[in-house]
C-alpha positions as a Markdown table, in Angstrom:
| # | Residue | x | y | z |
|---|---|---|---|---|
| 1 | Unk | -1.0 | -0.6 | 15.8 |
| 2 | Unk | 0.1 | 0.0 | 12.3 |
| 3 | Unk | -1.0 | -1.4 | 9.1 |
| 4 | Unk | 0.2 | -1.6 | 5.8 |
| 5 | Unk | -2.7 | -0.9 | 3.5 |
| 6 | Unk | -4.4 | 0.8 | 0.2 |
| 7 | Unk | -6.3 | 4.1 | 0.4 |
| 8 | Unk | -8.4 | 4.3 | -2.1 |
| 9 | Unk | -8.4 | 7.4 | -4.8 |
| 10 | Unk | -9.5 | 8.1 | -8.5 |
| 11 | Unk | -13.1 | 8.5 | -9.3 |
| 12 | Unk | -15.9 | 6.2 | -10.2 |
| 13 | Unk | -15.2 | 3.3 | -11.9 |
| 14 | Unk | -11.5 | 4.7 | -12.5 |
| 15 | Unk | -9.8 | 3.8 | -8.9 |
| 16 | Unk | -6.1 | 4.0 | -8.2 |
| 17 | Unk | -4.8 | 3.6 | -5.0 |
| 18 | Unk | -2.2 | 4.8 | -2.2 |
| 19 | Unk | 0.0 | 2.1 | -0.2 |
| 20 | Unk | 0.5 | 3.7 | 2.8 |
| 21 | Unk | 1.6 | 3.1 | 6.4 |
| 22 | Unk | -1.4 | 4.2 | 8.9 |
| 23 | Unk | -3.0 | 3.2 | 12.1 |
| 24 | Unk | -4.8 | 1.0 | 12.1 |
| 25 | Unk | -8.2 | 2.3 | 13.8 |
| 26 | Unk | -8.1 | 5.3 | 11.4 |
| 27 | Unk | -10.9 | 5.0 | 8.8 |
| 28 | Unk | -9.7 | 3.6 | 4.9 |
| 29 | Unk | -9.5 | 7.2 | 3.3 |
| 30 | Unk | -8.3 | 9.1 | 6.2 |
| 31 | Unk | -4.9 | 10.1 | 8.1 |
| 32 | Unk | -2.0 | 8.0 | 7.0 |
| 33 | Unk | 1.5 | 8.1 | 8.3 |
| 34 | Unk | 3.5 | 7.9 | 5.3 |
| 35 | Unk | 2.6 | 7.0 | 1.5 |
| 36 | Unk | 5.4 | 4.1 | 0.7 |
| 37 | Unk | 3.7 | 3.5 | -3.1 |
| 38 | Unk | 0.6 | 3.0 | -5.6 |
| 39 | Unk | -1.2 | 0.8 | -7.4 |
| 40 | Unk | -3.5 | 0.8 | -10.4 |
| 41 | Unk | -5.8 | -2.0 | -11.1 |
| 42 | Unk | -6.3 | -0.8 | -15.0 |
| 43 | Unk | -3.5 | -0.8 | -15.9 |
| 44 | Unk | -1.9 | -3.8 | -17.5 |
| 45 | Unk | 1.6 | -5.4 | -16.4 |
| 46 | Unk | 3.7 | -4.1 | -13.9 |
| 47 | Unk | 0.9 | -2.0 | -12.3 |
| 48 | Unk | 2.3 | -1.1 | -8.9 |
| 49 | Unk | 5.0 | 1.3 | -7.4 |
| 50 | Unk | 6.7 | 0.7 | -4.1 |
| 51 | Unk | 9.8 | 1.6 | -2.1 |
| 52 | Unk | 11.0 | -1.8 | -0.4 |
| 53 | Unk | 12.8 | -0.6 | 1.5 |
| 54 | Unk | 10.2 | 1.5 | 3.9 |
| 55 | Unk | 8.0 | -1.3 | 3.6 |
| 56 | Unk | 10.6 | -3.5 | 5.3 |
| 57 | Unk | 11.0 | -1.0 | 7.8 |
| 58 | Unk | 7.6 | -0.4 | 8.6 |
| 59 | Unk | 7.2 | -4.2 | 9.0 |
| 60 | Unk | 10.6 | -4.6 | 11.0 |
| 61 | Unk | 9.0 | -2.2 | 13.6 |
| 62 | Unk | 5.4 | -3.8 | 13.7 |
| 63 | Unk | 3.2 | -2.7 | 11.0 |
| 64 | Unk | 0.5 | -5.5 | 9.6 |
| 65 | Unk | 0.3 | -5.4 | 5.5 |
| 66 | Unk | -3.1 | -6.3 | 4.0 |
| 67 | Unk | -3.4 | -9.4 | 2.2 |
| 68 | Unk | -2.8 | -7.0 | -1.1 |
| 69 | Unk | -0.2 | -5.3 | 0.0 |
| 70 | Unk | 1.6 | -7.8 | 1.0 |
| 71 | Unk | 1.0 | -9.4 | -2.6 |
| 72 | Unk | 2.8 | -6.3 | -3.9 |
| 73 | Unk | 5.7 | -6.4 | -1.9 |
| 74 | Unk | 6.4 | -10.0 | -2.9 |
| 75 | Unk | 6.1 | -9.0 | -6.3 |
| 76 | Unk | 8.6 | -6.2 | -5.8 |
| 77 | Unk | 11.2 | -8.4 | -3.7 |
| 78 | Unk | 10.9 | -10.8 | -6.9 |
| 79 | Unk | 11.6 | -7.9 | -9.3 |
């Protein structure tokens, strides 16, 4: 199965993450299938990147989003 979900990146104490489409038994940092946006925690306001469309794809054929990512794509439908 395929999950929506952030891959963590950065360095310590200055994350920024990767939304991206990958299986779901592959480990949080590893192989992904495709990168559909980012987010950054530090930085203030609109703090996230994310092509809608793909996401809507992904979850028209099956994929789960995280309870963040799916946040973010509200957020971006509303924008």
């Amino acid at each position: 199965m395929v999950a929506l979900r952030l891959q963590r990146k950065g360095t310590k104490n200055r994350p920024y993450y990767k939304i991206v489409a990958a299986d779901k038994r592959a480990p949080r940092d590893g192989r992904y299938i495709e990168q559909i946006g980012t987010y950054d925690p530090l930085v203030e306001g609109e703090n996230w990147k994310i092509d809608v469309e793909k996401a809507n794809k992904w979850i028209s054929n099956g994929a789960q989003p995280s309870d963040t990512v799916s946040d973010i794509i509200r957020k971006a439908k509303k924008a």
